[in-house]
C-alpha positions in Angstrom: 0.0 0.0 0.0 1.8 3.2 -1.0 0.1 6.1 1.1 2.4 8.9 -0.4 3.4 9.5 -3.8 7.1 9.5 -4.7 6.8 13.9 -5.8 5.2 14.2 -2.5 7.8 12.3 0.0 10.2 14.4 -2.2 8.7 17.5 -1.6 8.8 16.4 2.3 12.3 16.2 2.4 12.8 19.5 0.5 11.0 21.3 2.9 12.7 19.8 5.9 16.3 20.1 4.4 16.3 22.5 1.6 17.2 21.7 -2.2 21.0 20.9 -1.2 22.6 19.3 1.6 26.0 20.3 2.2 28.3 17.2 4.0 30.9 18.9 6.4 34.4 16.2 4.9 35.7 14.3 7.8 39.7 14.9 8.9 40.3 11.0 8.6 40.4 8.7 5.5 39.6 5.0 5.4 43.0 2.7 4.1 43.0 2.4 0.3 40.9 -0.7 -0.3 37.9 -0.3 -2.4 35.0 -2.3 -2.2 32.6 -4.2 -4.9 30.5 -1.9 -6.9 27.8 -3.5 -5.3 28.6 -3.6 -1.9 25.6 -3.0 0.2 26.3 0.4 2.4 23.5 0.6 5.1 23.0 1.8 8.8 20.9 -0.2 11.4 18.4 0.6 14.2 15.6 -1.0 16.5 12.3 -0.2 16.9 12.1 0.4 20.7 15.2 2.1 20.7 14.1 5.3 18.3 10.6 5.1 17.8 9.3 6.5 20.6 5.2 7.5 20.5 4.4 4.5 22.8 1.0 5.6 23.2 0.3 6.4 19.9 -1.9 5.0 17.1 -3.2 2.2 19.1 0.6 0.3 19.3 0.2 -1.7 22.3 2.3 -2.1 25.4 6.0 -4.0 25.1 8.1 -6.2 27.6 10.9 -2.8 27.1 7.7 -0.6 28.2 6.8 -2.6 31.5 10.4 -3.3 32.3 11.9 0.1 31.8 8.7 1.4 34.0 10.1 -0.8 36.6 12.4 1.0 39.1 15.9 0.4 39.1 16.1 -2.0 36.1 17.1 1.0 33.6 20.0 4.0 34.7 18.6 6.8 35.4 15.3 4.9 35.4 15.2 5.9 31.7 12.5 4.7 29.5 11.7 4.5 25.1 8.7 6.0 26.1 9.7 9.3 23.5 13.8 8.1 22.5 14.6 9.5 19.2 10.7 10.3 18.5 11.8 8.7 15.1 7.4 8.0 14.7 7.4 11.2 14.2 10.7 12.4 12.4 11.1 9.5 10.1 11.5 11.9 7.2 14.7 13.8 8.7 16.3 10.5 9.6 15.5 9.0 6.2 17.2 12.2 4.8 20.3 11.8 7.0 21.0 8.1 5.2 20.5 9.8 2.0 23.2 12.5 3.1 25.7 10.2 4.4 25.5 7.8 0.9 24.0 4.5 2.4 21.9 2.3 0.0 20.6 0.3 3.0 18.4 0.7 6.0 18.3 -2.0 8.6 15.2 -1.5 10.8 12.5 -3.3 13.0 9.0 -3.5 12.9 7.3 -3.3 16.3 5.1 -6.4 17.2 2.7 -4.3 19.5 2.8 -1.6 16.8 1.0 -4.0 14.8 -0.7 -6.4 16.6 -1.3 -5.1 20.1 -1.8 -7.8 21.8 0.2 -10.1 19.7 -2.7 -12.1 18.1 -6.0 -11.0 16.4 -6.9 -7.5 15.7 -4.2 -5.6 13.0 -3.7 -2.2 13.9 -3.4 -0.9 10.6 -1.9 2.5 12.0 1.0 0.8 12.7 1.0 -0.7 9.4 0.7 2.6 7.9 3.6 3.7 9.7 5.8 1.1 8.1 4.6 2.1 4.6 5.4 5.8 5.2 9.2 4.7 6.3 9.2 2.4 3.2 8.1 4.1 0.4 10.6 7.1 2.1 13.2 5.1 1.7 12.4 4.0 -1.5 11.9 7.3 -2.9 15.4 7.9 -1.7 17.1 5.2 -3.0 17.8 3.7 -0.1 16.6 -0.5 0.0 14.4 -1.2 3.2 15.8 -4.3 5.4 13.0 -5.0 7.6 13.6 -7.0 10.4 10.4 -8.8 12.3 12.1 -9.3 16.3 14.0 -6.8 17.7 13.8 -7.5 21.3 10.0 -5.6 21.8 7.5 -9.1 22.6 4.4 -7.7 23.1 3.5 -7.6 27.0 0.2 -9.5 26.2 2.2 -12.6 25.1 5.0 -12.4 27.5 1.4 -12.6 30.0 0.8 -16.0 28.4 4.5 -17.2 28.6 5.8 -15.3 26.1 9.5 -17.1 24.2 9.2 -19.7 27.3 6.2 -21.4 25.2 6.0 -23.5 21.6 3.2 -21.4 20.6 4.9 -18.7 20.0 6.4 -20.2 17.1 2.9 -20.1 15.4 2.1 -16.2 16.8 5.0 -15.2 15.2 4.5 -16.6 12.1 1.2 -15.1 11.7 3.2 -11.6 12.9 5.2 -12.2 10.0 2.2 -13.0 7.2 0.6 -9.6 8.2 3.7 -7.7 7.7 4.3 -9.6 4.4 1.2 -9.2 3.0 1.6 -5.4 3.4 4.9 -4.6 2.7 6.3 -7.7 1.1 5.7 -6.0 -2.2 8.5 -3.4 -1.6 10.7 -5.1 1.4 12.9 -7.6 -0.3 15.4 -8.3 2.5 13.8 -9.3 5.3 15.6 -11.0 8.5 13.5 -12.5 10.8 15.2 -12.0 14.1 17.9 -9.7 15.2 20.5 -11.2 18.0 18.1 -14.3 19.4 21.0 -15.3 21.5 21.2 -12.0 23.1 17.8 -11.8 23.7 17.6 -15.7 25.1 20.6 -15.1 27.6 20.4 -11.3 28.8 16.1 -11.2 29.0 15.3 -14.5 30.3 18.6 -16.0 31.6 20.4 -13.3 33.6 17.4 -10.9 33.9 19.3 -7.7 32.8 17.1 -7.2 30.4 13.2 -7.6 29.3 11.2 -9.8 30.7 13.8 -9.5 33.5 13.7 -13.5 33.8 16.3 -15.7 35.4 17.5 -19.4 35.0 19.1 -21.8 32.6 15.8 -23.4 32.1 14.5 -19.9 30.6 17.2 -19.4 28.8 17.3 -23.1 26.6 13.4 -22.6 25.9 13.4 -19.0 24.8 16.2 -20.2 22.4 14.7 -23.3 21.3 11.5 -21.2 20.9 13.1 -18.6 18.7 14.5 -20.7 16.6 11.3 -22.8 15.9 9.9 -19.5 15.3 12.2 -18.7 12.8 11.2 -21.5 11.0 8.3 -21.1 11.4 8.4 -17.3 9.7 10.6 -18.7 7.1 7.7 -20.9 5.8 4.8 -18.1 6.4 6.8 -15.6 4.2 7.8 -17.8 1.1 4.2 -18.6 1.2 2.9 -15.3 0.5 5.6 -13.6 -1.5 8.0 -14.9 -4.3 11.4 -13.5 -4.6 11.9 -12.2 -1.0 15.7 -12.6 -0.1 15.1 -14.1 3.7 17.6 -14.5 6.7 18.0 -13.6 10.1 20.9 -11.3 12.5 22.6 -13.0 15.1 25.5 -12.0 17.2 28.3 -13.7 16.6 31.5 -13.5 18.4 34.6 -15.8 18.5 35.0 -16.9 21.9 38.5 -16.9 23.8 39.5 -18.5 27.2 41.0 -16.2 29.2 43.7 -18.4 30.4 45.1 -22.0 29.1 43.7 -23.8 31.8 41.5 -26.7 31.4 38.7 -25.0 33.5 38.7 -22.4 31.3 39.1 -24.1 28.0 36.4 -26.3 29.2 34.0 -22.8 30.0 34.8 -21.0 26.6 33.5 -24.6 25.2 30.2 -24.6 26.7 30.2 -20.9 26.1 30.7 -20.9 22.9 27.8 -24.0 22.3 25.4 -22.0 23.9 26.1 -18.8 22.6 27.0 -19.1 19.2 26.3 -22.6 18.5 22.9 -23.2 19.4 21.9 -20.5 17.1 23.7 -20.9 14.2 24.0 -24.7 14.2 20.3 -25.6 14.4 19.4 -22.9 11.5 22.1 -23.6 9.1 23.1 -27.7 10.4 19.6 -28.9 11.4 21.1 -29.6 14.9 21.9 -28.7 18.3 25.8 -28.6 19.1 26.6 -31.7 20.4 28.6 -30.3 23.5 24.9 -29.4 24.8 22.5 -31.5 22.6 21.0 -33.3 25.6 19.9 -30.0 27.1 17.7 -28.8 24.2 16.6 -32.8 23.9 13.7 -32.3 26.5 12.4 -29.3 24.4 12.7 -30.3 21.1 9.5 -32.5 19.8 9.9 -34.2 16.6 10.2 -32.4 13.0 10.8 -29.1 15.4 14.3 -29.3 13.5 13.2 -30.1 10.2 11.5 -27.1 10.6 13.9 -24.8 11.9 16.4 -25.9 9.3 14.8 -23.8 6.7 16.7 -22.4 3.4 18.1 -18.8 3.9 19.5 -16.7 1.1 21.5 -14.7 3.6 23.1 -14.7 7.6 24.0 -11.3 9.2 26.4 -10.9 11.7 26.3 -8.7 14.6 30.4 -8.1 15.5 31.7 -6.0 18.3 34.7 -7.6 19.8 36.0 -11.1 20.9 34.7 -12.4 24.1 37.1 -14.0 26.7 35.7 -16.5 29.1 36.6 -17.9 32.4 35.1 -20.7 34.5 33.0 -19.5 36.6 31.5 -22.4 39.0 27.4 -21.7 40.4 27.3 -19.1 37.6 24.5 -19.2 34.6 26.3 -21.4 32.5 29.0 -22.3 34.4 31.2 -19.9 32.6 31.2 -15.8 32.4 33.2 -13.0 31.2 36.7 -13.2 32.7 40.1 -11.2 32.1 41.3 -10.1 28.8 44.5 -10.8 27.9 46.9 -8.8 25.3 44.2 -5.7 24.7 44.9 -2.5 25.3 41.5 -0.9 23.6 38.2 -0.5 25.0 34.7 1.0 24.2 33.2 2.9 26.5 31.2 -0.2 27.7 34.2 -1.9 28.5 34.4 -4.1 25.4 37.7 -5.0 23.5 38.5 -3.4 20.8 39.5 -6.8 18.6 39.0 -5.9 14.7 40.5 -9.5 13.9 37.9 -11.2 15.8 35.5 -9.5 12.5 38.0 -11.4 9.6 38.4 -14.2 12.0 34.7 -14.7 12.3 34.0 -14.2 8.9 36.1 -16.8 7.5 35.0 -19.2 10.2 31.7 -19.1 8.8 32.6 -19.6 5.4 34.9 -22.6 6.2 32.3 -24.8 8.1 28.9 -23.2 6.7 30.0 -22.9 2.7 29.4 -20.3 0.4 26.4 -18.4 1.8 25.9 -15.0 1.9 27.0 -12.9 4.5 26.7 -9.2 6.0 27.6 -7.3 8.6 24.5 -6.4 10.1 25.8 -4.2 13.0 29.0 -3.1 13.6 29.9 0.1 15.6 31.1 1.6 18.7 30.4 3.3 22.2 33.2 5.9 23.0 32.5 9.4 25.0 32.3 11.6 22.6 33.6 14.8 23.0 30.5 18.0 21.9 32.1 21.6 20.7 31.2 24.5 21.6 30.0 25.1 18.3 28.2 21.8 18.9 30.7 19.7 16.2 31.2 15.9 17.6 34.3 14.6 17.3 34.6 10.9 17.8 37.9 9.8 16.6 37.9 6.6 18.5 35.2 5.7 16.7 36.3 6.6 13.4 39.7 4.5 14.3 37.4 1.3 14.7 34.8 1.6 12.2 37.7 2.2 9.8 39.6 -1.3 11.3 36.8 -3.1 11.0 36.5 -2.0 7.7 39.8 -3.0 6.9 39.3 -6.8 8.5 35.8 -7.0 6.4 38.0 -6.2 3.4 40.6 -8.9 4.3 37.9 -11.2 4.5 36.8 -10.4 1.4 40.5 -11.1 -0.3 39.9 -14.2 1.3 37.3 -15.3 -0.7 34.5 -14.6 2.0 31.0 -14.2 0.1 30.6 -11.0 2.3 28.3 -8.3 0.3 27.2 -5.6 2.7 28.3 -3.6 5.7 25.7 -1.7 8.2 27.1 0.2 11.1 25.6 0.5 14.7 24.1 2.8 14.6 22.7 5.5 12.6 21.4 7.7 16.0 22.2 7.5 19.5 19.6 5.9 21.5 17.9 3.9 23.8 20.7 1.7 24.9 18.5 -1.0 26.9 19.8 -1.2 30.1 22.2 1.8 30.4 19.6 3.8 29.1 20.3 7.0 27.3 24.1 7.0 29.0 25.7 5.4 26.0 26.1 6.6 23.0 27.0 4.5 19.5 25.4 6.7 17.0 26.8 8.8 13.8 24.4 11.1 14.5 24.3 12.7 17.7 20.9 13.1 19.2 20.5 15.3 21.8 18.1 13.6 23.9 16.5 17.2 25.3 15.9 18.9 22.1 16.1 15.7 20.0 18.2 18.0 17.7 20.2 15.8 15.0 24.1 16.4 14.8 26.0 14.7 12.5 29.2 13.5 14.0 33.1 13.2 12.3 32.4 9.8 11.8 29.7 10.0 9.9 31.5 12.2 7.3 34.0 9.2 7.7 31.6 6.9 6.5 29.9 9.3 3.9 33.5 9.5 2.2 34.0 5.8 2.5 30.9 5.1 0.7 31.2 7.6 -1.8 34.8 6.4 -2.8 33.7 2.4 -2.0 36.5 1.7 0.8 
């Protein structure tokens, strides 16, 4: 359904920006390495995290709503309740992609937008939403990537169980059928979940995040669950459309012990199964990893992963750094986060700066998976960034590892890696979950009072990167 003409979302962004858009040149230059002609140039967000307008158009109430409402879950008890009011000033943020070069936009459809309680009743407001931000891009030039899950269950289903039940699997395939039926016809890319492993572990294992539930028990259904649901999309949408290019995001990381010994080689192990394995293994293997198959046994009934084991024309890959694990005895999975050996750089959230790890994961993937398709769905650091008085943001830090990573994607590429696409993390600041609005990973500085858009150094990085291909 297009509800704006293409002259008229022109004329939109002409009144907000002017006829030209002058791009203030970044001091810093990627490496020389140029990239395909058709490399995929695209910047990521989430729903929860920018949207904003909780209340409005009839968009029912998330798990992020109820959890960031509850006291001392969230710094600064901060909430999405208005973050980058992006349901409002789609158009400007649209215009920004267009100024910085990208070709891509990696965003997520709200559940509750759409279906407030989950199931039943469309709330075709919400749809219309998504068809503004669509046919904006489009008009733009920019290719929509539309991705179903983004963390934001809609409270009415986390009432009944939410990811802890198998039903799910069939609620979210009908989640996915509505949104197809309306925007398949412009969408092509379409993932259907963005980081399940983070979601599985952080919001129903360790409780930092929404629902806030705890246990190992949570943890191995909400990730069986989201993978049969997966499936279970997979199926809905080559159903309804022909010629959509479907996959899914997942965060993957290679994963270090943080010493040689055999406690902690045996930790990153089990670590690495659950983390990294049970995800990618089931979707692109049809299997659990064997090292914790007889966990997942009791949950998974038969066919569950014939049906998980769908066809995908593409994986994307969340990277931010290496993790190093350490035993860690009573602990969630018997093994945490433990010292860092040999690195000297760290993000602002206390995250190794490890560029390998990118290349090293890359080629992993390609040596035990084949020749699939692969991006870089999110990419992109938190630094402190320091604001002008003139209000220029410089962010060289981040400019020195977006332009590393860069370089390992590239290497990875030499190496025969069928790598076509790069999206940083993110376009705006935002809503950072559970540190609220105290970090900071965007190219665009949003200033959380005004919600005034400022486009930092980096972003002229990456507009000059793009516009010379590496």
């Amino acid at each position: 359904m297009m509800t704006m003409s293409r002259r008229n979302l022109l004329a939109t962004f002409s009144g907000l920006f002017g006829a030209k858009l002058a791009l203030r040149p970044g001091s810093a230059t990627a490496e020389d390495l140029v990239f395909p002609a058709d490399f995929v140039w695209g910047a990521s967000t989430s729903s929860y995290q920018i949207e904003g307008a909780v209340d409005a158009d009839g968009r029912g109430k998330s798990i992020w709503d109820v959890f960031s409402h509850t006291p001392g879950r969230i710094k600064g008890d901060d909430t999405g309740d208005v973050a980058c009011d992006h349901y409002h000033r789609w158009a400007e943020d649209i215009e920004w992609l267009a100024r910085g070069g990208f070709n891509a936009y990696r965003f997520s459809t709200a559940w509750p937008r759409i279906l407030p309680s989950g199931a039943g009743v469309v709330e075709h407001r919400g749809l219309d939403f998504y068809d503004r931000l669509v046919d904006g891009l489009m008009a733009r030039g920019i290719a929509p990537w539309l991705c179903l899950y983004h963390w934001d269950l809609p409270q009415a289903l986390q009432d009944e169980g939410g990811w802890l039940k198998r039903d799910i699997a069939e609620k979210f395939a009908d989640y996915a059928r509505v949104v197809g039926r309306r925007l398949g016809d412009r969408v092509k890319h379409w993932a259907m979940f963005n980081e399940p492993n983070v979601h599985a572990l952080f919001g129903y294992g360790a409780g930092s995040h929404a629902p806030g539930l705890t246990g190992l028990a949570n943890m191995l259904a909400a990730t069986h669950h989201q993978n049969l649901a997966h499936g279970r999309a997979l199926q809905a949408l080559r159903a309804e459309h022909s010629g959509l290019r479907l996959g899914t995001v997942i965060s993957l990381q290679p994963v270090r012990a943080s010493s040689d010994s055999p406690e902690d080689r045996r930790a990153a192990e089990r670590f690495d199964a659950l983390w990294n394995g049970a995800f990618a293994e089931p979707l692109l293997q049809g299997f659990y990893p064997a090292a914790v198959a007889a966990e997942f046994a009791p949950l998974t009934a038969s066919g569950d992963l014939a049906v998980i084991h769908q066809p995908m024309d593409f994986l994307g890959i969340n990277y931010y750094s290496r993790m190093y694990v350490a035993n860690a005895p009573g602990s969630l999975l018997g093994a945490w986060w433990g010292p860092i050996p040999g690195v000297t750089r760290f993000t602002a959230m206390g995250w190794p700066v490890t560029p390998e790890g990118l290349h090293e994961e890359l080629t992993s993937l390609r040596d035990r998976y084949g020749d699939l398709e692969l991006y870089v769905t999110e990419n992109g650091a938190c630094f402190d960034d320091r604001v002008d008085a003139d209000g220029t943001v410089h962010d060289d830090d981040r400019i020195a590892f977006l332009r590393d990573h860069l370089a390992a994607a590239h290497r990875a590429l030499a190496d025969g890696v069928n790598l076509r696409g790069y999206f940083v993390w993110s376009l705006l600041d935002n809503f950072e979950w559970a540190e609220g609005y105290t970090r900071r990973f965007g190219v665009v500085r949003v200033d959380f009072a005004s919600l005034k858009r400022t486009p930092k150094a980096s972003f002229a990085f990456l507009a000059d990167t793009i516009r010379r291909r590496g």
